[in-house]
C-alpha positions in Angstrom: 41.4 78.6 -71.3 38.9 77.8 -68.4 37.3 74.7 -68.3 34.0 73.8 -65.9 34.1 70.1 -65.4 30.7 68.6 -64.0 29.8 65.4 -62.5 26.1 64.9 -62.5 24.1 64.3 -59.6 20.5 64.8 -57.8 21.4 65.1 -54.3 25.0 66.7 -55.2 26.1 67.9 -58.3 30.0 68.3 -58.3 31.4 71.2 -60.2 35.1 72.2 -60.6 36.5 75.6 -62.5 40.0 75.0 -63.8 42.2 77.3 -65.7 45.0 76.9 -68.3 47.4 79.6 -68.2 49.7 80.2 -71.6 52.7 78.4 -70.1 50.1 75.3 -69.9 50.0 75.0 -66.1 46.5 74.4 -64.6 45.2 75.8 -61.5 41.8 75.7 -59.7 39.5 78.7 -59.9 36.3 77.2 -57.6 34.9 74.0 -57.2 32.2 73.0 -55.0 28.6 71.7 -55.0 25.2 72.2 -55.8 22.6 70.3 -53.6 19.1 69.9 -53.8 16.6 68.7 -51.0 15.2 65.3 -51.1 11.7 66.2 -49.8 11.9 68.4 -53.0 9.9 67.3 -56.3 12.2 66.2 -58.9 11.1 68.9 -61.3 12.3 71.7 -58.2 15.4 69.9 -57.6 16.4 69.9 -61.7 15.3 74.2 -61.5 17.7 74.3 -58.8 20.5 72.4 -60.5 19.5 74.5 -63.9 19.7 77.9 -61.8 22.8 77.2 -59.9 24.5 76.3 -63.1 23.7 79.1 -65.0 24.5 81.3 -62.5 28.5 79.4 -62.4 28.7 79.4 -66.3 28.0 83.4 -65.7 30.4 83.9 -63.1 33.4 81.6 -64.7 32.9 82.1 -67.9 33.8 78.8 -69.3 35.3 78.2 -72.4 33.7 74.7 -72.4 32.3 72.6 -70.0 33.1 69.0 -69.4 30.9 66.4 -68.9 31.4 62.6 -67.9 29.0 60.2 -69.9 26.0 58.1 -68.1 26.9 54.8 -66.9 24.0 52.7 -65.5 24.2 49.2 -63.7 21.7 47.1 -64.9 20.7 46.0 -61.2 20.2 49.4 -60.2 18.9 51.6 -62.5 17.1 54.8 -61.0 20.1 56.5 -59.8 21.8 56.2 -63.6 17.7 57.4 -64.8 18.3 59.9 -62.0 21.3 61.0 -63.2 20.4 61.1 -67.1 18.0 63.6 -65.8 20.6 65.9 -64.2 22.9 65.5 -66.7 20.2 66.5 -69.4 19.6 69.9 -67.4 23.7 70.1 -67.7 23.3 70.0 -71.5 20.4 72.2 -71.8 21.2 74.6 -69.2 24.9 74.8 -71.4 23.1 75.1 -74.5 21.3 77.7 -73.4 24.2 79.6 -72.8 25.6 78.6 -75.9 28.5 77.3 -74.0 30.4 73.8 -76.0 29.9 70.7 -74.2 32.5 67.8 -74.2 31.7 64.6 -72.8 33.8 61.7 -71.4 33.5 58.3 -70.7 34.2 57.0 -67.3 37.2 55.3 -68.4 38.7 57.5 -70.3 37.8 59.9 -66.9 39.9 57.5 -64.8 42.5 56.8 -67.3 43.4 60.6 -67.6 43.4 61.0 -64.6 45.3 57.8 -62.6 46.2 56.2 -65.5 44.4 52.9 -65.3 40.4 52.9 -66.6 39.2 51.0 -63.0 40.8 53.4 -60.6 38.9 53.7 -57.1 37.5 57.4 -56.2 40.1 57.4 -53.5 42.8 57.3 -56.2 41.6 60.1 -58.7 40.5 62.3 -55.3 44.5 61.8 -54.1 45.7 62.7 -58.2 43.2 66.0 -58.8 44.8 67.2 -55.2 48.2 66.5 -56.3 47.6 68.1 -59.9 46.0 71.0 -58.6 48.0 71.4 -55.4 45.3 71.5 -53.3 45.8 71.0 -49.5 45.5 66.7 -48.0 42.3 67.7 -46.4 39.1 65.2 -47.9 37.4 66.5 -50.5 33.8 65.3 -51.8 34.2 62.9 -54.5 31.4 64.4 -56.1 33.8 67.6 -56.1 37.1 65.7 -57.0 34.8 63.5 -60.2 34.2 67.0 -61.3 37.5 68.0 -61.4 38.7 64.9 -62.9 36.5 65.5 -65.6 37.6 69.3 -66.5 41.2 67.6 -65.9 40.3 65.0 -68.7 39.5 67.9 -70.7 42.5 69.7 -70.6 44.3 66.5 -71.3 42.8 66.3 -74.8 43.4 69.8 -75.7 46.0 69.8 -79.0 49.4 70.5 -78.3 48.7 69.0 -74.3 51.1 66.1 -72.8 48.1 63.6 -71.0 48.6 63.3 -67.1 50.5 59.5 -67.8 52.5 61.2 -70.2 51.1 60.1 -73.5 50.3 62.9 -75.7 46.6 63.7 -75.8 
């Protein structure tokens, strides 16, 4: 099974391609970013997100794509309205493609991940390299959200043992 995780963004929207094998062990296939230009209009930069997307859901060939859910802090809400935007071009762009869509809280994110719902980005950036074996250099944490997410995912699959150890 291959599983693209995404974590929502305007300026940088992390994505992350992970596979399953039939022994159960998980790999990474690609995972990078897709930026837009701030001197953009918002309607160009959501194309660009749209386009860029498509074009990884055609290359990869997801079975499903993982999403985390919005989260908005009341004090500061245009980067959560920001990032409802994005993450609504995620959904369409999926639908489009008639690829299924599962989405994640943030906790639950964390939780699969570290194992605690409050982890810090340090923590779930140092777990998705250990899972995934990737080499101690830094990673975006826009990159490393995005794999958390597809790593979420594969936690809650039937028959799958959750990162902490607690069946999913």
């Amino acid at each position: 099974m291959r599983i693209l995780g995404v974590d929502p963004g305007l300026d940088a929207c992390g994505y992350g391609a992970i596979q399953i094998d039939g022994t159960g062990a998980v790999s990474l296939v690609e995972a990078g970013l897709i930026r837009t230009r701030k001197t953009d209009s918002l309607a160009d930069r959501l194309a660009i997100v749209a386009r860029e997307l498509k074009r990884l859901i055609l290359q990869h060939r997801p079975d499903v794509l993982a999403v985390e859910d919005l989260y908005s802090y009341y004090k500061t809400p245009k980067p959560s309205i920001l990032m409802g935007h994005v993450r609504g071009v995620v959904l369409g762009t999926a639908a489009s493609l008639e690829l299924s869509v599962s989405s994640y809280l943030p906790t639950r994110v964390k939780r699969a991940t570290v194992g605690r719902g409050h982890a810090s980005k340090e923590q779930i950036a140092r777990m998705v390299q250990m899972r995934l074996n990737l080499p101690a250099t830094r990673v975006r944490a826009d990159v490393t959200d995005a794999l958390a997410v597809a790593l979420c995912h594969a936690d809650h699959l039937p028959g799958r043992v959750a990162a902490e150890g607690v069946p999913a």
